[in-house]
N, C-alpha and C positions, 0 to 999 in steps of 0.2 A: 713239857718235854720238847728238847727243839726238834723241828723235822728237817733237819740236812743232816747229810753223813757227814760223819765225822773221822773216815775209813783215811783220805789221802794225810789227813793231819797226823793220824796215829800211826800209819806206816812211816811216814816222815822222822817222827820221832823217836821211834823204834827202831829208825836203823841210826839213826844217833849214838841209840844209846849203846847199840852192836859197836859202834864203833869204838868206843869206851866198854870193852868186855868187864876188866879189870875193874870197873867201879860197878857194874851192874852186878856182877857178882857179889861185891860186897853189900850191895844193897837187898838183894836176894836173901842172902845169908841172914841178914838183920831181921828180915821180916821171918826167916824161918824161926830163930832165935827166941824172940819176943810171941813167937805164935806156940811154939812149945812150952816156952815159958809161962805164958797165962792160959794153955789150954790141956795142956799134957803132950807127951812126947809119939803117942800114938795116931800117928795121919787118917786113921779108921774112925777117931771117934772125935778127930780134930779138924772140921772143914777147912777153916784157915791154916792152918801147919799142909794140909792136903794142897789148896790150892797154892802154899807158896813152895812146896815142894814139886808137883807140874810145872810150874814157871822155874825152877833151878834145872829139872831134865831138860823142860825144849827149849835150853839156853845149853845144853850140852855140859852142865854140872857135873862136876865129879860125886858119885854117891856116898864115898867116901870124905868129901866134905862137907856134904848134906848132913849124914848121919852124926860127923864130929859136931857141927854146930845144933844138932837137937840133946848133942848126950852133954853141952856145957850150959844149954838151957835148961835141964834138968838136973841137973846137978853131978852127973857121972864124970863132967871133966870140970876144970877149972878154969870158968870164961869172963868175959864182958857183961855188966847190965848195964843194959840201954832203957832210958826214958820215953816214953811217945808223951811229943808235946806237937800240939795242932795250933798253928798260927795261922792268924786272916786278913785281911787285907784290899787295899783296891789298887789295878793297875794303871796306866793311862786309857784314859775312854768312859772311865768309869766302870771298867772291868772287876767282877767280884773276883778274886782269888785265896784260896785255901791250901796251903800247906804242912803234909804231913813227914816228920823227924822220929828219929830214932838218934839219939843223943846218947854221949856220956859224958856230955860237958856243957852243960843248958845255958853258961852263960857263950861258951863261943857260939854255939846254935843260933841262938836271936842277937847275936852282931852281924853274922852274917846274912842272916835272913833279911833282917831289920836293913842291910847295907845294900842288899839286891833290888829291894822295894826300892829305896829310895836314888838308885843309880840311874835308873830307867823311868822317876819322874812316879812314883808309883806311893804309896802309904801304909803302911803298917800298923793295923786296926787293934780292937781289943776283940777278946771272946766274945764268939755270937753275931759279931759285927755283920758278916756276910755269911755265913754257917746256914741261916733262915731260908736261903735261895735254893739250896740243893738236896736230893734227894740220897741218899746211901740203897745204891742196887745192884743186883748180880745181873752183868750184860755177858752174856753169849756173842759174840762178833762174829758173823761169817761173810769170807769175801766175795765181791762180783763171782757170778757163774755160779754159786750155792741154788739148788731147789729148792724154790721160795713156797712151793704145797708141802712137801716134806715135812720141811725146817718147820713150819706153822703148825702142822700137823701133831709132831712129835710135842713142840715147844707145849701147846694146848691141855694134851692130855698130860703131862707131865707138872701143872699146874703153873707154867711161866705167866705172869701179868698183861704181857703186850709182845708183841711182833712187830718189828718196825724194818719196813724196801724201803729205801732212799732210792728212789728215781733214775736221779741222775747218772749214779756208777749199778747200781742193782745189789751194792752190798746189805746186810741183814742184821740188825739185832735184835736180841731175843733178852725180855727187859723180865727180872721177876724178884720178888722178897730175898731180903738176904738168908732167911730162913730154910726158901726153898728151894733155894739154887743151886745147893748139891743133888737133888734129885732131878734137876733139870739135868744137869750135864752129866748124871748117871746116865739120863734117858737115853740124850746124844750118845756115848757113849755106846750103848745097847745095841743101839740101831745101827750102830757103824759110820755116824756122822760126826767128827770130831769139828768143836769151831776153831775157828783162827786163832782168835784170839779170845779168853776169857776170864773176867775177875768182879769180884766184889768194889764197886769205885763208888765214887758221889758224880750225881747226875745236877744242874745248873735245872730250875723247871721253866726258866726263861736264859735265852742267847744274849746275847747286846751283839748285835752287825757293829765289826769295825774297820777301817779301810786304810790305805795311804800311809806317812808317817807313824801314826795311831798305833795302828797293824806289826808294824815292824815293832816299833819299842815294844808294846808285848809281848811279841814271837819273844823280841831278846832276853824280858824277865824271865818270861816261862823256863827258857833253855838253863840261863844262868841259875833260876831256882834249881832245878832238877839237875845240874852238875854239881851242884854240892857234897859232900860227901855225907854231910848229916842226913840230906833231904832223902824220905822215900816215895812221896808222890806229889804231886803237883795239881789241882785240878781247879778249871776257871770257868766263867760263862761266855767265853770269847767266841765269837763266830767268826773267825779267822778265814780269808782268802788263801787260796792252796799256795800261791807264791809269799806269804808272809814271813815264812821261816828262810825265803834263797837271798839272804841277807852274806 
């Protein structure tokens, strides 16, 4: 697991994507979709449908089209099926990158996927290729200024894996099973400590430091992946310098 925050890059990117509401929405919607769809339509007995409905409210969601898009994953209205197809890859540096879609069109998906790899100098792998490097975990994120006895405290008894202060800013994650991780942020929850930011992602168990030119061409893939319309997550082992992305 790397030991630097990763807090300046995902705010960075986060307000990216604020600024493109209009696609983030759509993307939201997708994973609400796909998550009722293979889990049922009920958020109580659906972690994921739970957590992609939290991320549709503190994005200011209309609940109204939360709920349309769970009643046409269940079949109450008549919608979209979208495919999850995960592609892998390496960027310049020798960066592992993973890419996760929600498609209804699987050949335009991997043109353009396949076209972002290779715009920025980057390759476009088979399954498995780089999959081996990273972990799938439920990260709790809390910003600089969070009570780091607290946070640990609650995290522990609530059965989280790992606690992780990066130094440098004093921000906090809170690392645990994807199994246990609604009872983690029930805990939060409970106590009256909500995180900043929190989801189910894949975690890289080693960084690759990249710097200069390097840096930038992958800031540029990463971005370009994740403005796609198909793409809904993006995740690499880049150890990216905070000016990477002021391109």
């Amino acid at each position: 697991m790397a030991g630097h925050s990763k807090w300046a890059n995902i705010q960075h990117r986060k307000n990216a994507q604020d600024a493109k509401r209009g696609k983030m929405f759509t993307k939201i919607i997708r994973e609400i979709t796909v998550a009722a769809r293979t889990g049922g339509g009920d958020p109580a007995s659906n972690p994921r449908l739970r957590l992609a409905i939290d991320k549709g409210l503190a994005a200011n969601m209309n609940k109204d089209n939360i709920e349309r898009a769970i009643k046409k994953a269940t079949g109450e209205l008549e919608g979209v099926t979208y495919e999850e197809i995960r592609y892998e890859g390496y960027a310049p540096g020798g960066v592992a990158v993973i890419v996760d879609t929600m498609t209804d069109n699987r050949q335009r998906t991997v043109a353009e996927v396949r076209h972002a790899f290779g715009k920025f100098g980057g390759n476009l792998g088979t399954d498995g290729s780089v999959g081996f490097m990273f972990k799938r975990l439920g990260v709790a994120s809390f910003a600089p200024g969070a009570d780091e006895d607290r946070v640990t405290e609650i995290a522990i008894d609530a059965g989280a894996d790992d606690v992780v202060t990066y130094p440098e800013d004093g921000s906090i994650d809170v690392l645990a099973a994807p199994e246990n991780f609604d009872a983690v942020l029930a805990a939060f929850e409970a106590a009256g400590l909500k995180p900043d930011e929190s989801e189910v992602t894949l975690r890289a168990d080693n960084d690759i430091a990249v710097t200069g030119e390097t840096a930038t061409s992958v800031a540029k893939m990463l971005d370009w992946l994740e403005d796609l319309d198909d793409v809904q997550n993006v995740y690499s082992n880049a150890d990216l310098p905070p000016d990477a992305f002021d391109y």
